[in-house]
N, CA, C and O of each residue as an XYZ file, in Angstrom:
872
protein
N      -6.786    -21.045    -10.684
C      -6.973    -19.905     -9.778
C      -6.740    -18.605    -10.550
O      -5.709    -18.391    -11.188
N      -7.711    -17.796    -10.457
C      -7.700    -16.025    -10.995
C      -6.312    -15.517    -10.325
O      -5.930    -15.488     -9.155
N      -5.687    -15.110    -11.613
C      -4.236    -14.404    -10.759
C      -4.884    -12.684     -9.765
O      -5.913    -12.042     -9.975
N      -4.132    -12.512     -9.061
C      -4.791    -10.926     -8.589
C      -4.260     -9.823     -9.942
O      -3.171     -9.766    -10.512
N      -5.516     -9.026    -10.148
C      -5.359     -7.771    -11.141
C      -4.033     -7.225    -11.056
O      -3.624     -6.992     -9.919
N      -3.396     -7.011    -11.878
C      -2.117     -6.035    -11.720
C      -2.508     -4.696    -11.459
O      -3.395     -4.077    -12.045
N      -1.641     -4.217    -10.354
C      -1.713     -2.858     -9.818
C      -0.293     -2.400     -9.748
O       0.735     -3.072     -9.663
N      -0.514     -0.732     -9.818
C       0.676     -0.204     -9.414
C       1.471     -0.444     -8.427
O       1.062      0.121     -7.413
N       2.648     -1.164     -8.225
C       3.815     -0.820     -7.049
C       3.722      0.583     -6.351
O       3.534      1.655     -6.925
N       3.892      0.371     -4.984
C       3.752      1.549     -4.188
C       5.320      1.716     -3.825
O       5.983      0.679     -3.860
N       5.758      2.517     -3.595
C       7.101      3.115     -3.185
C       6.985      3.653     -1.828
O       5.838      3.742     -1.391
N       8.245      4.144     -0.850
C       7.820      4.892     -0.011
C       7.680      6.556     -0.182
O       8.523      7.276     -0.717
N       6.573      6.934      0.329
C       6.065      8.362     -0.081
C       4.453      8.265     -0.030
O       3.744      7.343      0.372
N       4.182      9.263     -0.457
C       2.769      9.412     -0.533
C       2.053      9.088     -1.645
O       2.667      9.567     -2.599
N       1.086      8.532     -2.016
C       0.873      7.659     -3.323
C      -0.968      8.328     -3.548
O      -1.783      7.693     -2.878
N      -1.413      9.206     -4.196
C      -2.397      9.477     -4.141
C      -3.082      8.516     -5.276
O      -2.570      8.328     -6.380
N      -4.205      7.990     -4.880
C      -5.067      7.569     -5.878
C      -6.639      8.213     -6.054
O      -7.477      8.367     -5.166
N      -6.747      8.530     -7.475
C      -7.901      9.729     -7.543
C      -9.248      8.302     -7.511
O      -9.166      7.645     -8.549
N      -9.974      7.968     -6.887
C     -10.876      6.827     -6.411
C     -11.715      7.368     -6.063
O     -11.721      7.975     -4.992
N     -13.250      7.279     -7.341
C     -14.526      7.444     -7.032
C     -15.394      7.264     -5.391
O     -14.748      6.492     -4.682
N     -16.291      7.640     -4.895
C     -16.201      7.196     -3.944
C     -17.074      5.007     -4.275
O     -17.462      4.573     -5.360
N     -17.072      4.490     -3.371
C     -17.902      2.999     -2.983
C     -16.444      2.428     -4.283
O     -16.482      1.210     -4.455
N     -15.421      3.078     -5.019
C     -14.660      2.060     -5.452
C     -14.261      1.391     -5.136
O     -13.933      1.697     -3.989
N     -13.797     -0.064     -5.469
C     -13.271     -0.974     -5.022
C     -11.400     -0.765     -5.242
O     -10.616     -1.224     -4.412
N     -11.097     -0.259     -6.071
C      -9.706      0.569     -6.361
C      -8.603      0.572     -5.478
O      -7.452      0.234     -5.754
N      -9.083      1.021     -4.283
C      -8.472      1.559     -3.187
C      -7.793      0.060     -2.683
O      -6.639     -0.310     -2.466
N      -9.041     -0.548     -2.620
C      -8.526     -1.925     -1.702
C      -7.763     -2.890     -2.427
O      -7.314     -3.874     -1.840
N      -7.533     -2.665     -3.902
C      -7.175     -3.896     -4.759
C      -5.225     -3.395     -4.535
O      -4.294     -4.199     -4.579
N      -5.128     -2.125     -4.343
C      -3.735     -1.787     -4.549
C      -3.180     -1.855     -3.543
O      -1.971     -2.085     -3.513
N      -3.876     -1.683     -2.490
C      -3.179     -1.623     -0.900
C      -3.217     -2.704     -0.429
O      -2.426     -2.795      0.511
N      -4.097     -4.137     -0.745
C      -3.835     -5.219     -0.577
C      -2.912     -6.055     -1.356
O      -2.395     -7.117     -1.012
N      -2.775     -5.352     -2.561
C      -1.343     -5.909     -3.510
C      -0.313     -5.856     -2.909
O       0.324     -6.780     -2.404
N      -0.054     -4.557     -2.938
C       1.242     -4.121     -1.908
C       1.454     -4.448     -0.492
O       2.622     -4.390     -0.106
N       0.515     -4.792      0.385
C       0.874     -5.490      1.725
C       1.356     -6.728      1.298
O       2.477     -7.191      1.508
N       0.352     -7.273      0.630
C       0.810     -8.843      0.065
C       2.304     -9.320     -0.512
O       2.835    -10.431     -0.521
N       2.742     -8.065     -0.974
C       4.186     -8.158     -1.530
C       5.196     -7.756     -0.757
O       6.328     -8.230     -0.853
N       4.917     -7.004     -0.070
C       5.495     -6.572      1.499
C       6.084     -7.766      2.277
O       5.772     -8.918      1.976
N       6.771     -7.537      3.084
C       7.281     -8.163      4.475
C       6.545     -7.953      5.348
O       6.013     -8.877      5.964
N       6.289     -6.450      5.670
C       6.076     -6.252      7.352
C       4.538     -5.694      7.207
O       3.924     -5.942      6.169
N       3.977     -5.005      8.170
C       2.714     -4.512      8.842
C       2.118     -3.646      7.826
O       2.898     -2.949      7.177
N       0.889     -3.575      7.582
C      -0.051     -2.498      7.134
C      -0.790     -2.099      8.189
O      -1.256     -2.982      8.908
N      -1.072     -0.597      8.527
C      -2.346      0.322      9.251
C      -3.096      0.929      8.159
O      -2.634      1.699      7.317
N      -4.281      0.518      8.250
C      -5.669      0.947      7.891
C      -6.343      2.013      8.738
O      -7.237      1.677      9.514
N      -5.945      3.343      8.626
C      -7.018      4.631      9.439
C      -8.201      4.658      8.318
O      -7.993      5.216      7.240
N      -9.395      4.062      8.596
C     -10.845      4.132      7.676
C     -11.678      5.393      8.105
O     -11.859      5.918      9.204
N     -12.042      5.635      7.060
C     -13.374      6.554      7.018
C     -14.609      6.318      6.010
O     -14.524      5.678      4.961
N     -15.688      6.898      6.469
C     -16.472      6.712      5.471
C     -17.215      4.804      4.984
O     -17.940      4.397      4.076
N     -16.380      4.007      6.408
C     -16.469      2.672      6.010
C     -15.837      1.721      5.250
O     -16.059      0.514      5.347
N     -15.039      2.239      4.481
C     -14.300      1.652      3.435
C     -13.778      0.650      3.811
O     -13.553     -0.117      2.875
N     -13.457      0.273      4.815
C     -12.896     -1.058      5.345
C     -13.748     -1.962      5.488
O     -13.534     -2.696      6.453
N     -14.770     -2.216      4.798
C     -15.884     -3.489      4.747
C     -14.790     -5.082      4.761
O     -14.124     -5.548      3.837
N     -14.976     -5.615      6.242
C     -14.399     -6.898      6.362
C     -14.836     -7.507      5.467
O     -14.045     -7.744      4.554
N     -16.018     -7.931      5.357
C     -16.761     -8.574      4.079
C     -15.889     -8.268      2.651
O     -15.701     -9.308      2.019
N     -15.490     -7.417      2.205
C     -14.796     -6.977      1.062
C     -13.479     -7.135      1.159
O     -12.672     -7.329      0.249
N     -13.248     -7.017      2.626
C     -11.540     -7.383      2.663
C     -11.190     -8.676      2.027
O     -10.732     -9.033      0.941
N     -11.626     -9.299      3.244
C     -11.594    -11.184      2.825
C     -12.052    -11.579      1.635
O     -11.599    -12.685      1.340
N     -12.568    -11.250      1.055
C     -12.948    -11.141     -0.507
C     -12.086    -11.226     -1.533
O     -12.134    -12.035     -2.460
N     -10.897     -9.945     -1.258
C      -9.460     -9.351     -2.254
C      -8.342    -10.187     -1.793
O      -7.409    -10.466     -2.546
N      -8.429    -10.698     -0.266
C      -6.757    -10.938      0.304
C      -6.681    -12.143      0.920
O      -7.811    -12.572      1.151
N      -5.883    -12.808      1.252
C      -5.704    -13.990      1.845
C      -5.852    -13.642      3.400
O      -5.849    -12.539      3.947
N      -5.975    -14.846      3.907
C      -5.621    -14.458      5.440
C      -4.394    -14.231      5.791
O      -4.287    -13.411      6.703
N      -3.271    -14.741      5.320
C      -1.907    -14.386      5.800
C      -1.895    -12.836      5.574
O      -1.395    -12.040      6.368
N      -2.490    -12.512      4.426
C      -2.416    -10.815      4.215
C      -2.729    -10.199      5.251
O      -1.913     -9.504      5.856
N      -4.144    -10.374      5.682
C      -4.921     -9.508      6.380
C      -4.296     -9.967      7.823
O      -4.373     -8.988      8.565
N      -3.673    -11.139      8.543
C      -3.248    -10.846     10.017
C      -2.521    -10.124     10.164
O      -2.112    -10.098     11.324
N      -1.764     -8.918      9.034
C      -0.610     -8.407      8.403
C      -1.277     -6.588      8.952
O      -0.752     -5.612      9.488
N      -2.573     -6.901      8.471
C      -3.143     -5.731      8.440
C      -4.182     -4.990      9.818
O      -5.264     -5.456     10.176
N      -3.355     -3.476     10.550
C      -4.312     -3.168     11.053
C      -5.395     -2.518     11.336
O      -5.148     -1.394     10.900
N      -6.420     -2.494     11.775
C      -7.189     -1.408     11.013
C      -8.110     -0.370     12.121
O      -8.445     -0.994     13.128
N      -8.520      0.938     12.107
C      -8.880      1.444     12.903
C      -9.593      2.607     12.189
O      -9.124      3.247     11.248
N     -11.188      2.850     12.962
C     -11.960      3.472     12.186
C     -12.293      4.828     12.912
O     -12.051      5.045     14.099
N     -12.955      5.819     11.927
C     -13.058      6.880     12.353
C     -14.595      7.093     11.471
O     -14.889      6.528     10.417
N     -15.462      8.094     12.260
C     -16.552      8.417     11.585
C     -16.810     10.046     12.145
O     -17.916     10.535     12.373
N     -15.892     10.521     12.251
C     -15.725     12.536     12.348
C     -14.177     12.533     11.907
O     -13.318     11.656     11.999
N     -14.141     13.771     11.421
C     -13.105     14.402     11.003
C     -12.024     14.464     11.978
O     -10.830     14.456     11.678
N     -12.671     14.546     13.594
C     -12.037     15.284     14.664
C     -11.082     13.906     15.684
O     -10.168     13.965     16.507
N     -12.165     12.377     14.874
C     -11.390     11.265     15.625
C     -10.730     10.938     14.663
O      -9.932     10.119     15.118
N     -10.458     11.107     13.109
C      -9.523     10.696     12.120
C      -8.338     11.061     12.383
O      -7.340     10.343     12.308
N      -8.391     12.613     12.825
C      -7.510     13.162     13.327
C      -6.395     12.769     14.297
O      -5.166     12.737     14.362
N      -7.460     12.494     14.999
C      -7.038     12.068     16.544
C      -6.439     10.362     16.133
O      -5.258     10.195     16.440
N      -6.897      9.564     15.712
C      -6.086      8.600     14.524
C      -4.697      8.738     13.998
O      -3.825      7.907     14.253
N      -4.575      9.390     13.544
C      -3.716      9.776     12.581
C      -2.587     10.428     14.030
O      -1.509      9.871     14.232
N      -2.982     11.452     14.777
C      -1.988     11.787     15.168
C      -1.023     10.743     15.903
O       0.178     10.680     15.642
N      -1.526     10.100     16.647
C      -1.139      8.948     17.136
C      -0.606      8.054     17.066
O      -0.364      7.282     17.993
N      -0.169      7.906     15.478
C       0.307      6.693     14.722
C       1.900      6.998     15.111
O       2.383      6.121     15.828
N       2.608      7.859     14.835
C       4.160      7.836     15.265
C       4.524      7.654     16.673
O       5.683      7.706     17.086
N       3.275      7.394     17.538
C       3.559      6.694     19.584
C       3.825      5.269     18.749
O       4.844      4.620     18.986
N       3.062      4.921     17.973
C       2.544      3.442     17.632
C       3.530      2.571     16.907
O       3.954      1.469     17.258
N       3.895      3.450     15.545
C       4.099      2.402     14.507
C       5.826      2.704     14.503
O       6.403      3.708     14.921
N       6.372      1.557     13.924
C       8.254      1.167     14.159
C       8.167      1.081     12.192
O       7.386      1.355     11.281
N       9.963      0.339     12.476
C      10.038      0.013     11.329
C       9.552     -1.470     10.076
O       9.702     -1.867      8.921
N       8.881     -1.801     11.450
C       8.098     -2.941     10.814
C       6.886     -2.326      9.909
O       6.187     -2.985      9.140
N       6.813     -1.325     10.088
C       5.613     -0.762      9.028
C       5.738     -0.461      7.344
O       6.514      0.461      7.098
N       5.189     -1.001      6.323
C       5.513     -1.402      5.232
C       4.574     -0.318      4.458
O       4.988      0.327      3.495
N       3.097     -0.182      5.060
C       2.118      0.641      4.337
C       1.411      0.852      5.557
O       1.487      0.231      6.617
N       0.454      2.192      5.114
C      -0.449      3.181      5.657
C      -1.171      3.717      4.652
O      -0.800      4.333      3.653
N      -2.813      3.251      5.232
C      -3.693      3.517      3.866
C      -4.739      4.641      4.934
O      -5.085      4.736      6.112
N      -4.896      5.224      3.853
C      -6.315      6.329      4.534
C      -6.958      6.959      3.563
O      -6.560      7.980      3.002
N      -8.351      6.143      3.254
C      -9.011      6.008      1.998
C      -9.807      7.265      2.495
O      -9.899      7.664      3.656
N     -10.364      7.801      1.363
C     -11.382      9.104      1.449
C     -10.681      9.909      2.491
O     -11.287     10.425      3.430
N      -9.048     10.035      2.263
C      -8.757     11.040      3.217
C      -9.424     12.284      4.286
O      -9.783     12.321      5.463
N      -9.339     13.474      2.867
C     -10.844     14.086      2.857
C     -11.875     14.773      3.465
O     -12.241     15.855      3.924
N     -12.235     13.349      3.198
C     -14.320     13.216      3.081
C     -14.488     14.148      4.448
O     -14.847     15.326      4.448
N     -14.108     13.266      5.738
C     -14.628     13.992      7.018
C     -14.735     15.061      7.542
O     -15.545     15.473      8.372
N     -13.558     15.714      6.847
C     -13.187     17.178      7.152
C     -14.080     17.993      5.815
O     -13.244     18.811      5.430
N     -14.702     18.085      5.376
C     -15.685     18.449      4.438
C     -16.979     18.414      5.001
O     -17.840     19.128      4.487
N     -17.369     17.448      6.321
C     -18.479     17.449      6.799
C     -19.409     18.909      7.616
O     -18.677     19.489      8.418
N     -20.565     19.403      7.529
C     -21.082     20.600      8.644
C     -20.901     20.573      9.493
O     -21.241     21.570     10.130
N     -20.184     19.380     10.290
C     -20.259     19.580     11.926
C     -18.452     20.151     12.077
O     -17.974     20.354     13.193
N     -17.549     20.366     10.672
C     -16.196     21.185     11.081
C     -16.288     22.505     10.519
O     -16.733     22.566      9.373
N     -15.967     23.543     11.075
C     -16.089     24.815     10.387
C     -14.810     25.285      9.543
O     -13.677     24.841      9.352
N     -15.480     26.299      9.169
C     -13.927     26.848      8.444
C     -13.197     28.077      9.359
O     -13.808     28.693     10.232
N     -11.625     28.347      8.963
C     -11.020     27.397      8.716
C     -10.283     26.206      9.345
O      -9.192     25.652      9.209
N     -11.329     26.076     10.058
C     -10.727     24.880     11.320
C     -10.734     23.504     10.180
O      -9.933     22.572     10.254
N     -11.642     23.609      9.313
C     -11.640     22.018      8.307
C     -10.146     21.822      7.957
O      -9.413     20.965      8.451
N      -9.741     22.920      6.855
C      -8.305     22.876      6.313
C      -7.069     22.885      7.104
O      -5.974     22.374      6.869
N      -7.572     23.710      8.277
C      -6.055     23.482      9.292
C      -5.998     21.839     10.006
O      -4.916     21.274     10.167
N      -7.093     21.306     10.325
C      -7.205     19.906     10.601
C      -6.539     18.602      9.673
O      -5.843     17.637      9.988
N      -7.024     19.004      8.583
C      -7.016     18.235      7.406
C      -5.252     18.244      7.085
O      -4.642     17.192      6.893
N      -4.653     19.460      7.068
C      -3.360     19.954      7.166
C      -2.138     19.255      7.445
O      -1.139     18.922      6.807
N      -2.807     19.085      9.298
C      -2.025     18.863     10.072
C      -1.998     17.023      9.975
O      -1.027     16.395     10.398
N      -3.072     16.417      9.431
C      -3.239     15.491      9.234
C      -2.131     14.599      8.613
O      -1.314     13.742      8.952
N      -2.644     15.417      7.284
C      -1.751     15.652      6.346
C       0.118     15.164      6.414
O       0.880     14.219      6.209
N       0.077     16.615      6.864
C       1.514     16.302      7.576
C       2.163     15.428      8.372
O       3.370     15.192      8.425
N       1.026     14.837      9.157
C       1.532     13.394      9.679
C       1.812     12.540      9.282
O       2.853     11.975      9.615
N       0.795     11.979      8.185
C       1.160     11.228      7.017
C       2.749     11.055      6.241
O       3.597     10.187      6.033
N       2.506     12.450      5.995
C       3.808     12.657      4.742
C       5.210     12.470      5.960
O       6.196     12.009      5.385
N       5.420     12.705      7.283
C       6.114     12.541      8.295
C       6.838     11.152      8.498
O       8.018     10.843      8.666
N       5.403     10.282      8.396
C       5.153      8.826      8.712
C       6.172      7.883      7.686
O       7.055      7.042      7.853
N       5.412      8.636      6.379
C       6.371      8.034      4.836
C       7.767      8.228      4.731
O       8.493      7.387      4.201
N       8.332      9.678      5.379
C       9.947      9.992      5.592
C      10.202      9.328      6.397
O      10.984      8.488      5.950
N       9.957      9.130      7.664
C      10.703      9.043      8.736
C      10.792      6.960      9.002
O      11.763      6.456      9.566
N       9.783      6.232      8.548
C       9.845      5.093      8.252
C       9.973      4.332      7.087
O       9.809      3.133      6.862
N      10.356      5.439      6.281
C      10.824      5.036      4.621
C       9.421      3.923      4.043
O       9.442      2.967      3.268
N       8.382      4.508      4.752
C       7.307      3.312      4.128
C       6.250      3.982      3.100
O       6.289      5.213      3.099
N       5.268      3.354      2.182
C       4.517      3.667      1.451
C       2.995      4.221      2.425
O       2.384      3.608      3.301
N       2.789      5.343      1.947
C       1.193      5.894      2.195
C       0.348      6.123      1.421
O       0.496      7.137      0.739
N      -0.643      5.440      1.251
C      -1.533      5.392     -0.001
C      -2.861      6.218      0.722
O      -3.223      5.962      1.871
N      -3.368      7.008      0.057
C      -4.507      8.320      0.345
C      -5.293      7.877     -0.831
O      -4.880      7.300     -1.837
N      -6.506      8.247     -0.529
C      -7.361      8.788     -1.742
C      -8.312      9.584     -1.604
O      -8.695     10.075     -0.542
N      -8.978      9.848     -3.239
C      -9.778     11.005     -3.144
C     -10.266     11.421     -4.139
O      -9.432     11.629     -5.020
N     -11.429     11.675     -4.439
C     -12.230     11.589     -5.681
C     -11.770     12.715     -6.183
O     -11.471     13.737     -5.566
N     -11.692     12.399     -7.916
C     -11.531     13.572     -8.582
C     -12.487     14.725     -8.505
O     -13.657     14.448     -8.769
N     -12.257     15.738     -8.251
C     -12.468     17.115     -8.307
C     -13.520     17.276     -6.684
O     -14.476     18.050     -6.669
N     -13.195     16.549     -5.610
C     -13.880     16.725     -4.361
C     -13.137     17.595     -3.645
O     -12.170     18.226     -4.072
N     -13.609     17.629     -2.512
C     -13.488     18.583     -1.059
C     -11.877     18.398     -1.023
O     -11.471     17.242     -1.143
N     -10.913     19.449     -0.866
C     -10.036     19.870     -0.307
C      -8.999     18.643     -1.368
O      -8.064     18.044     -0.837
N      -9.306     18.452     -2.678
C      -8.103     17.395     -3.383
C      -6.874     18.596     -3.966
O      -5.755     18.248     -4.344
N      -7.349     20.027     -3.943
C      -5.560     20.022     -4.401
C      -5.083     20.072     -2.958
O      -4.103     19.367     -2.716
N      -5.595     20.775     -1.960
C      -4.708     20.529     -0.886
C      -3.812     18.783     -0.242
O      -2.741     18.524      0.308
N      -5.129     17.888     -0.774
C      -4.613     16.361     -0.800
C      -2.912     16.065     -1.814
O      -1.794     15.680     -1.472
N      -3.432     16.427     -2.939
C      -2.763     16.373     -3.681
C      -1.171     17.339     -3.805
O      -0.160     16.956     -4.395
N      -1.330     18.505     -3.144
C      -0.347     18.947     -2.851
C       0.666     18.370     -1.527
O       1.418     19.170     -0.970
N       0.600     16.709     -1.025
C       1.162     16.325     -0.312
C       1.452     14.689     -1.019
O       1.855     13.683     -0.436
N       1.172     14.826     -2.119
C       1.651     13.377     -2.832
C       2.618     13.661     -3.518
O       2.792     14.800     -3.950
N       3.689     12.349     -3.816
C       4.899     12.516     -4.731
C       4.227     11.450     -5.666
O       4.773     11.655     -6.750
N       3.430     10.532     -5.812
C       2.942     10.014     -6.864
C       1.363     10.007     -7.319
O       0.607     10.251     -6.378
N       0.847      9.819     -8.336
C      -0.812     10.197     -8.458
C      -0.945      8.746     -9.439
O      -0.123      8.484    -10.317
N      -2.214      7.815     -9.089
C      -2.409      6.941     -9.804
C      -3.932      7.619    -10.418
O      -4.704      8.373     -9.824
N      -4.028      7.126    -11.639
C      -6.022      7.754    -11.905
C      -6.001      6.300    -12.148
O      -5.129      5.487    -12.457
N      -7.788      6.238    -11.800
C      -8.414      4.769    -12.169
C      -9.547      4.996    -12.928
O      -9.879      6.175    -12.803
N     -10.333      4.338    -13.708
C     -11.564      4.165    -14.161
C     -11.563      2.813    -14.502
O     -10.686      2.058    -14.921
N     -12.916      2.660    -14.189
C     -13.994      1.507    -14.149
C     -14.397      0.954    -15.634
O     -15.209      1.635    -16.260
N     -13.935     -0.118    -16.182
C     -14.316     -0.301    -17.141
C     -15.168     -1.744    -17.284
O     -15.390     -2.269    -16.193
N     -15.658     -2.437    -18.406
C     -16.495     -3.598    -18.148
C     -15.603     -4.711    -17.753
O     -15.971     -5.851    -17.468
N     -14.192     -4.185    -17.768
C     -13.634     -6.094    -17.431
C     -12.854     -5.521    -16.198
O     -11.725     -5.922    -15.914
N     -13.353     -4.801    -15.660
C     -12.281     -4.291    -13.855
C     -11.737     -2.830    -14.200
O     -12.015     -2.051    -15.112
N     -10.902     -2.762    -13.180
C     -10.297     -1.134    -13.016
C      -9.087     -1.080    -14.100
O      -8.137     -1.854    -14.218
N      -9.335     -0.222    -14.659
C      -8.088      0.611    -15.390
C      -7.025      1.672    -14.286
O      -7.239      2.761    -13.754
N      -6.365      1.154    -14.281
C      -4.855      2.162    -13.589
C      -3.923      2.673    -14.468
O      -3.267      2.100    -15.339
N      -3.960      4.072    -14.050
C      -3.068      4.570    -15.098
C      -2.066      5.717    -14.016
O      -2.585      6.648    -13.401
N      -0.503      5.370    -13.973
C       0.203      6.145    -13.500
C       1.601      6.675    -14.402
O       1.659      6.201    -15.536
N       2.596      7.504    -14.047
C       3.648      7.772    -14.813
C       4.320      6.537    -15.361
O       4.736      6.655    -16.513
N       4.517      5.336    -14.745
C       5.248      4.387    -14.974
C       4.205      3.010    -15.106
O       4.357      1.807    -15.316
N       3.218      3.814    -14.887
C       2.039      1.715    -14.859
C       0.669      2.423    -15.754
O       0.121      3.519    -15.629
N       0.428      1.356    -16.621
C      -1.135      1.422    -17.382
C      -1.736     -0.169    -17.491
O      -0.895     -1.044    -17.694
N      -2.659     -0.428    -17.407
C      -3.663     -1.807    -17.313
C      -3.466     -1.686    -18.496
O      -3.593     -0.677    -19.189
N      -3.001     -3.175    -18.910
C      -3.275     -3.660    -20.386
C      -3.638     -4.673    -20.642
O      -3.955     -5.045    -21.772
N      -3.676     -5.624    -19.169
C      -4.077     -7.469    -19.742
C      -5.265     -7.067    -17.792
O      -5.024     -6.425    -16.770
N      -6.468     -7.927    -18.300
C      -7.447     -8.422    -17.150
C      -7.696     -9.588    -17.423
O      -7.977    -10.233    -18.433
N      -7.492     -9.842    -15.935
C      -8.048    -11.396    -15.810
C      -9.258    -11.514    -15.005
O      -9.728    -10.728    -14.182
N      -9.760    -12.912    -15.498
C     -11.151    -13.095    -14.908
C     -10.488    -14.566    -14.693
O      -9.316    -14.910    -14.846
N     -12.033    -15.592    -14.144
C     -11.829    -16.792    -14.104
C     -12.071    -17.976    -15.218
O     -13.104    -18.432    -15.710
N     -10.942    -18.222    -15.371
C     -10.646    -19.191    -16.715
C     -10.341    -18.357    -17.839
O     -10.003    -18.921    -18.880
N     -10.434    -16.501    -17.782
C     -10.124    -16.196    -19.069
C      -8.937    -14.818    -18.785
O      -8.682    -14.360    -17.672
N      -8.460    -14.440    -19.826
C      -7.694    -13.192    -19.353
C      -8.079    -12.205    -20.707
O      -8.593    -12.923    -21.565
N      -8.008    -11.110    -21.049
C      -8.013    -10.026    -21.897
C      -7.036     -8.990    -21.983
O      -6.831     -8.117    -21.140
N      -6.305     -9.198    -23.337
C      -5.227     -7.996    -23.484
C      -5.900     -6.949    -24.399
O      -6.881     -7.144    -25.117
N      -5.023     -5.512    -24.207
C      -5.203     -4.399    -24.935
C      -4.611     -4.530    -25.846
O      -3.773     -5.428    -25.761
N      -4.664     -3.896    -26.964
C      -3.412     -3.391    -27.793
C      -1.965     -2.888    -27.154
O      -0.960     -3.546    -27.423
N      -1.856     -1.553    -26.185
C      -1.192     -1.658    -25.606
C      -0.077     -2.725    -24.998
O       1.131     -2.566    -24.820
N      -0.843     -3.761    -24.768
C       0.031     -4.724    -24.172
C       0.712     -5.235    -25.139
O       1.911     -5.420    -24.931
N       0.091     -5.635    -26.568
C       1.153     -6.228    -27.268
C       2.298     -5.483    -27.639
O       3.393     -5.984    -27.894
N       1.986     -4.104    -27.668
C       2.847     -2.929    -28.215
C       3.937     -3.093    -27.077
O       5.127     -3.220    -27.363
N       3.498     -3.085    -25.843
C       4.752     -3.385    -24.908
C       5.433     -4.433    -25.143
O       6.658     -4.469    -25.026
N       4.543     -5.636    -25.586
C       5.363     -6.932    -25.633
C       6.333     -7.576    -26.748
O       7.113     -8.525    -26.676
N       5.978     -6.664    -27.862
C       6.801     -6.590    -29.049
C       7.427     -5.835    -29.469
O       8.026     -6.071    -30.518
N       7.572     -4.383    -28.702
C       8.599     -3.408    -29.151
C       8.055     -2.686    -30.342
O       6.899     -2.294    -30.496
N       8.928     -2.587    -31.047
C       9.196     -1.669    -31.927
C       7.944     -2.323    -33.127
O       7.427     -1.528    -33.912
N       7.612     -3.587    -33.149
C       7.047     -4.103    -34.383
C       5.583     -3.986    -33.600
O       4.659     -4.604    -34.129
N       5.372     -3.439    -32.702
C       3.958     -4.238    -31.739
C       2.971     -3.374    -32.316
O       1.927     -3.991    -32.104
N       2.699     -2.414    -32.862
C       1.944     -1.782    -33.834
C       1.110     -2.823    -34.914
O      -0.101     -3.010    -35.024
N       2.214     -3.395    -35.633
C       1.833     -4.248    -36.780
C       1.152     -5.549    -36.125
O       0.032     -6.002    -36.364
N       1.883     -5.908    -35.460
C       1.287     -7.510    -34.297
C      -0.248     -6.783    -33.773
O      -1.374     -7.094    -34.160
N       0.065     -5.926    -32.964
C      -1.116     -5.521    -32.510
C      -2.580     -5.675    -33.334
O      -3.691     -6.052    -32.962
N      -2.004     -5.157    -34.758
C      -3.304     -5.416    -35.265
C      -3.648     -6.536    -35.648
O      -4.823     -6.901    -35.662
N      -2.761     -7.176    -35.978
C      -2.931     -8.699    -36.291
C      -3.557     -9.381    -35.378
O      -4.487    -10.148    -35.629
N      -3.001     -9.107    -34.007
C      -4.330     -9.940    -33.137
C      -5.352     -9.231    -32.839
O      -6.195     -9.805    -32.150
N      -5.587     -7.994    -33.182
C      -6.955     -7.642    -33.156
C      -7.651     -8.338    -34.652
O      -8.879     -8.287    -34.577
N      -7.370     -8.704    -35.420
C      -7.617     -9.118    -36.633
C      -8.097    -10.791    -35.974
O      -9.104    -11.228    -35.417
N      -7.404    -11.094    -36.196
C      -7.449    -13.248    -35.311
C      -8.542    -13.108    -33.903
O      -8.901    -14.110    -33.284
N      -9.114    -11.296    -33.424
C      -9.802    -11.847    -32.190
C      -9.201    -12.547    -30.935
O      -9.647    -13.455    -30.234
N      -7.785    -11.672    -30.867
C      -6.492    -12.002    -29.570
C      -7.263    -10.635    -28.466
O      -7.451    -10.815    -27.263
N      -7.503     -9.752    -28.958
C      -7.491     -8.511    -28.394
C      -9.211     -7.705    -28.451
O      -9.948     -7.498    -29.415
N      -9.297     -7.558    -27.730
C     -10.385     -6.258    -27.471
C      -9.968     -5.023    -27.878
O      -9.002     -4.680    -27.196
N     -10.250     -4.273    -28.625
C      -9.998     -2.668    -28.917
C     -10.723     -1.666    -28.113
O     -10.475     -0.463    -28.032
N     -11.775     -2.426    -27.455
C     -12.546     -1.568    -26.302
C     -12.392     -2.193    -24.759
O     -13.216     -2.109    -23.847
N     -11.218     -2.780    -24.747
C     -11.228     -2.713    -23.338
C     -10.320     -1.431    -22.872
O     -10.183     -1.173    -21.676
């Protein structure tokens, strides 16, 4: 059996991940972290991102009866989503994901500055949600899109990802991808040996790039 990709640990707080849009990114970390969890995940979707088809794909079923999910396709019912969640959610709540934060409030049918005060207040619910139930909130949001420093000015952590030929690269203050697995095979970086040998992992490193242990372009 393919182990699941290593992803960053989520903490409680706000956890921004900078995620192209149609990435798969979003779902590999927030299904890690429910999975490692005890209690409940809420899913507020936009933009679709919650493709069942793709869920069941990444997570087990024990994961996903774990997980709930509720969609929005305007800015004005994300909202209306979001505000709602502290009638709703206790301390059984572990994570809160709201992919393409964003996107909706960027759409022509919100004006300005009604977009940013929406988006705001949103916002603030979120970051509310993460204090007040000590749980993890994972957001995302494409690099350099609609309203990301205001996104970003409500995260205490930032993961970046890119897409490479053997899966996603994650790179945060404390986590970087260095080994991918596939089925029947796995691939380390250099990096990884350097972690795994310390002080000598320089010299090792090259040695198994030498023997064909390591990819230099993954």
């Amino acid at each position: 059996m393919t182990p699941p990709p290593p992803t960053p640990d989520l903490s409680p707080g706000v956890t921004l991940l900078w995620a192209p849009p149609r990435s798969t990114a979003l779902h590999q970390v927030a299904l890690s972290a429910l999975h490692a969890a005890a209690g409940l995940g809420v899913w507020v979707d936009a933009r679709d991102v919650a493709s069942t088809t793709l869920l069941g794909d990444l997570a087990t079923p024990r994961t996903l009866r774990r997980l709930r999910i509720a969609r929005s396709w305007t800015a004005y019912q994300h909202h209306e989503l979001v505000r709602r969640l502290p009638g709703l959610l206790d301390a059984r709540t572990d994570l809160v994901v709201a992919p393409a934060v964003a996107s909706l409030y960027a759409d022509d049918d919100v004006p300005s500055p009604e977009d940013r005060r929406y988006l705001t207040a949103t916002l603030t619910v979120l970051a509310e949600l993460a204090r007040v139930l000590d749980c993890a909130v994972l957001v995302s949001a494409p690099p350099g899109g609609a309203f990301a420093d205001l996104v970003r000015s409500y995260a205490g952590y930032e993961i970046a990802v890119e897409r490479t030929a053997l899966g996603h690269r994650f790179v945060a203050e404390d986590f970087e991808t260095t080994v991918y697995w596939g089925d029947g095979w796995w691939q380390t970086t250099i990096p990884y040996w350097v972690d795994l040998l310390g002080a000598a992992g320089a010299d090792a490193a090259a040695t198994a790039y030498d023997l064909g242990l390591v990819d230099a372009e993954a």
